[in-house]
N, C-alpha and C positions, 0 to 999 in steps of 0.2 A: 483409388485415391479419392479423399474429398475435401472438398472447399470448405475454409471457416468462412463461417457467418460473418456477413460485414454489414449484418441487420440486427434489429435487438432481440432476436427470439434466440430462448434458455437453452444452455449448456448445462451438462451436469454437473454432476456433483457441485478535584473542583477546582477548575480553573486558577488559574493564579492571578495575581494583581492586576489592574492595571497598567501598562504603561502610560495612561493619557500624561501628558504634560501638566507640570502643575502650572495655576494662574499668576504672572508675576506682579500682578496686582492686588493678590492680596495679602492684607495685611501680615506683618509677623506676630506669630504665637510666641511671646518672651518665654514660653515654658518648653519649647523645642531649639535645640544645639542647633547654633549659627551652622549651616553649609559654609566649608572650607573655599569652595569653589567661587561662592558670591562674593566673599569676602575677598580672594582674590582678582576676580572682576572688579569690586569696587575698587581695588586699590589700596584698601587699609590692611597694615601688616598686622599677622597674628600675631594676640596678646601672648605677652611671654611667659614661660613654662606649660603653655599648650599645645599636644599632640593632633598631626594631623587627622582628621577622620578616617576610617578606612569605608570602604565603597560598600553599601548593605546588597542582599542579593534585590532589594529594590530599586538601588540607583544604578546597578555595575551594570555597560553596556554588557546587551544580547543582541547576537545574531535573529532572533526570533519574534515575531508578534504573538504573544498566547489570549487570545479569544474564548466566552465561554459561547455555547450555543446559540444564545441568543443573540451576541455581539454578531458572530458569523453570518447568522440568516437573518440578519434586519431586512425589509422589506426592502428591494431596488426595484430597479423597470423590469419585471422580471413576468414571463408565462408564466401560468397554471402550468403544474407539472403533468406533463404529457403521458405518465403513465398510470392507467388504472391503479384502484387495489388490489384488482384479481393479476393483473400484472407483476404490481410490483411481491406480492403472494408467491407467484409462477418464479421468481427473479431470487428469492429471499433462500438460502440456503438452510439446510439442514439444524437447526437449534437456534440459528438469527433470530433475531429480533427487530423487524424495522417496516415499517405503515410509512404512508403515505405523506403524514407527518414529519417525518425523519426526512424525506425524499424532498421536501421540499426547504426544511430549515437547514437540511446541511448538505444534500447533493446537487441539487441547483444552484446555489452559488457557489460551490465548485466546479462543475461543469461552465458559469459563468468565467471563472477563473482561466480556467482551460483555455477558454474562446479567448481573452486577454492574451496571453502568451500562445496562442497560434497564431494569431495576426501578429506580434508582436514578431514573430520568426518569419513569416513572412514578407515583413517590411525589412527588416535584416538582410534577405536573399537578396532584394528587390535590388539592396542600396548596395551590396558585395555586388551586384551584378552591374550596376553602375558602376562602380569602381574598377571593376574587371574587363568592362565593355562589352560586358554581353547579357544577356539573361541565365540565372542560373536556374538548374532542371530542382523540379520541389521536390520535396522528399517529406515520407511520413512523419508524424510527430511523434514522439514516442513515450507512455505513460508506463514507469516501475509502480507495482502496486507492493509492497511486502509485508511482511507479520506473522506470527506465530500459526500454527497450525490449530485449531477450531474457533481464533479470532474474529472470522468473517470477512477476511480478505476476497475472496471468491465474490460473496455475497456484493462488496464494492466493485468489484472490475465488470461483474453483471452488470451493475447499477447505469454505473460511468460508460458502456459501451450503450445502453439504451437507450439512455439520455441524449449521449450526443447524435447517436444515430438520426433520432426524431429531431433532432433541432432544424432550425429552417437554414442552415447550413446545408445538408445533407451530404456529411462527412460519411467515407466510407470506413468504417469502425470494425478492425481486426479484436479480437482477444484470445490470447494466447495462455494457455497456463505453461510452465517449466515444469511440471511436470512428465510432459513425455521427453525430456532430455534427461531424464532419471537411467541411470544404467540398466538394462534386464537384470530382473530377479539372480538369473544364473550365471551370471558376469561381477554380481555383488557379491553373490557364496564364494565364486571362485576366489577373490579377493578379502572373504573374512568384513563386508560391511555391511550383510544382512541386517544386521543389527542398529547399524548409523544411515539406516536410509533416510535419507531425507535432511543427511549432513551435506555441506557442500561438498566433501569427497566422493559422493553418492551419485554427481550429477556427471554428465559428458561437457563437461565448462567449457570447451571447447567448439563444439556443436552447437552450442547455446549459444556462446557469441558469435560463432559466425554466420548462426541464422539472423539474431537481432541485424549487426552488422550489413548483411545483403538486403532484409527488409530495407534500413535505415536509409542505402544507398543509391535506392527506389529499383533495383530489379523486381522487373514487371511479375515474377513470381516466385515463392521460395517455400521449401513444403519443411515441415517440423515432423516427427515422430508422434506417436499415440498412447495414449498412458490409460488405461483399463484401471478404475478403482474396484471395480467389481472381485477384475482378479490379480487385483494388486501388480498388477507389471507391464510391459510394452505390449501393443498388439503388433506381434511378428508381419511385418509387409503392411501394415497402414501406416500413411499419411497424412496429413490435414493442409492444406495450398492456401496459402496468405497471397492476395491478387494486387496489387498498388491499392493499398489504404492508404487511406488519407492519414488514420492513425491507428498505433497499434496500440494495446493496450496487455501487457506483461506482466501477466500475475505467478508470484512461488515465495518462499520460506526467505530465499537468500538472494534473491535479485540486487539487495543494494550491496552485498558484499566487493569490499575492495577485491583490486587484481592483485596478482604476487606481483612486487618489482618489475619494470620491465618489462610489463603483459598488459593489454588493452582487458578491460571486464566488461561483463554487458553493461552493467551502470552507467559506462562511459558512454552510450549511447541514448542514455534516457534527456528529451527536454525536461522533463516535472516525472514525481515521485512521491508516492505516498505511502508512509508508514502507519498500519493500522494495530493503536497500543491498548492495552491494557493491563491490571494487574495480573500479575502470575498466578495467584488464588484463582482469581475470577478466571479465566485462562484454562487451569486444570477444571473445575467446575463444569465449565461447558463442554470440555473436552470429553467429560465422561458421562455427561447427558448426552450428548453426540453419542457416544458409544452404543448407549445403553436404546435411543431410537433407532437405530443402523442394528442392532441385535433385534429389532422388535419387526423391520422391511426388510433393508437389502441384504443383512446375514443369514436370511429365510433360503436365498435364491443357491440352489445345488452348486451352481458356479461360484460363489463367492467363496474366494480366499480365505474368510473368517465362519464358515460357516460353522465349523463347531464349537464356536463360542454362541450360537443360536441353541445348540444343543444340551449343553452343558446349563451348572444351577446358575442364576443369576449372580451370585454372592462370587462364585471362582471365576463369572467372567469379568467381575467389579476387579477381583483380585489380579486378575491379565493386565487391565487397561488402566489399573495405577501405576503398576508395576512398568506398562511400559512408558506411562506419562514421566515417572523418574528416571526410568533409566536413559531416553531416548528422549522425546521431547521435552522436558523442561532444560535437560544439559544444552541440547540444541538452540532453543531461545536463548538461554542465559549464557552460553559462548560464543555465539554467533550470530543470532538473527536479530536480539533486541544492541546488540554496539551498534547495528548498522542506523539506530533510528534517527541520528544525528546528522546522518548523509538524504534523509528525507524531504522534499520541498516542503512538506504537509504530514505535522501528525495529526491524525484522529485518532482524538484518546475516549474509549468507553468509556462507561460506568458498570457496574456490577449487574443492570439491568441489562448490557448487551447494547444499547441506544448510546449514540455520540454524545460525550457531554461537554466535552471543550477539544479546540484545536491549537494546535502551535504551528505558525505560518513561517518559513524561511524565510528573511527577507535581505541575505546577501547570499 
């Protein structure tokens, strides 16, 4: 059995408008439609034979603040980010994109964010414990990371566990992928979902939440399963033991998936969530650049799952890894993974280069 890291060292494997308020001081443009709404503030009835406005996607509330990169990472009281470039290198996943640069314009002030709504959950305990008459026992905080499959979801729960780690906090930082609550290979054949791994029917959802669930409830220890990409399935008899973090941090495909009716989901356990977006194009692109570097290292290795796709011409293994990009992953995103992006705190939306290029912030 062995302990996850509750330190930052590596594991494997255009914006939209403005919301600012406008100024009610300035003057009116007689070449732009009277707002309905002022004119009912002021009191004067609309002129007759005139239809009410209807709401543009500019003025209709939103649940959301949408931010572009720079709005996000304006400079605060904030450190120097704490992690090298050979670091954040060492942290950066397979066909990622993302320097020191990125680590500082959009993952420090979310890790900033973070620290906000931990204390923020902590003064809550403090004041339920007041009310209660007693003190209540802390419990971890718990970060969903979710997104498509060669998005760089991975790449962010590396980031965010390293970050926080180093902060002068010295939070004890779990990361978890769901991954090894994937069914064994030979429990998927038995069942006919070889083929939809990595659907939510794929997963032990049950095992899943009631690992989140025990972390969440602060038992002092709770061990998860072990997910082998090398050879693609469970490793028979390992474990990885989550020790009381401070916080956990829960990376996979389908983390913010609702529950059926009736059924508590892991979601229901997350404080904050982050869905990491991008186009579907851009999406399949990287997906089969991934491919095609993973055929060039780790499909080398005799153990790998895929190894005869190392073997075979480059062009039939292109022909594999589109084939299974439609058949398996893009259905997967587009019926399941990308509805969930709305149950989000925080999207990080790419650009085609792979680098954050704007955010949409939750803010009810």
């Amino acid at each position: 059995m062995r302990r996850v890291a509750t330190s930052p060292s590596e594991q494997p494997n255009p914006p939209e408008p403005s919301n600012r308020p406008e100024d009610p001081n300035r003057p009116e443009d007689p070449s732009r439609p009277e707002d309905p709404s002022r004119r009912a503030r002021s009191g004067r009835a609309p002129a007759r034979g005139t239809r009410p406005q209807r709401a543009t996607r500019a003025t209709r509330p939103t649940p959301y603040v949408d931010l572009s990169r720079a709005d996000w990472g304006r400079p605060r009281d904030r450190a120097a980010s704490p992690l090298t470039a050979e670091q954040v290198e060492r942290l950066r996943g397979l066909g990622d994109v993302i320097d020191v640069a990125e680590v500082r314009d959009v993952y420090l002030p979310l890790c900033d964010l973070l620290r906000l709504h931990i204390d923020a959950a902590r003064q809550l305990r403090a004041r339920v414990g007041g009310f209660l008459g007693g003190p209540q026992p802390a419990t971890p905080f718990v970060v969903g990371i979710a997104g498509s499959v060669a998005v760089g979801k991975s790449t962010v729960a590396r980031l965010l566990r390293a970050l926080l780690a180093q902060g002068p906090e010295g939070y004890r930082v779990a990361l978890v992928p769901t991954d090894g609550f994937l069914l064994p290979n030979a429990e998927l054949e038995r069942r006919g979902l070889m083929r939809r791994k990595g659907f939510p029917e794929s997963y032990d959802r049950r095992a899943l939440t009631r690992f989140v669930a025990e972390v969440k409830s602060g038992r002092a220890e709770v061990s998860a399963p072990v997910y082998s990409h090398l050879v693609y399935d469970i490793v028979p008899g390992e474990r990885e033991t989550v020790v009381r973090p401070d916080i956990l941090v829960l990376e996979g495909l389908n983390v913010l998936q609702p529950a059926p009716p009736g059924r508590i989901g892991v979601a229901d356990y997350f404080d904050f969530s982050v869905y990491v977006d991008a186009r579907v194009a851009d999406i399949e692109r990287w997906y089969l650049e991934r491919f095609l570097a993973l055929r060039a290292t780790a499909f080398q290795d005799p153990r790998s799952f895929f190894r005869r796709y190392a073997e075979i011409p480059e062009e039939k293994a292109l022909d594999f890894a589109r084939k299974t990009w439609r058949e398996v992953n893009e259905p997967n995103l587009v019926d399941n993974i990308a509805p969930t992006r709305g149950r989000a705190s925080l999207v990080l939306r790419k650009g085609p280069d792979h680098a954050v290029a704007g955010l949409r912030l939750r803010k009810l």
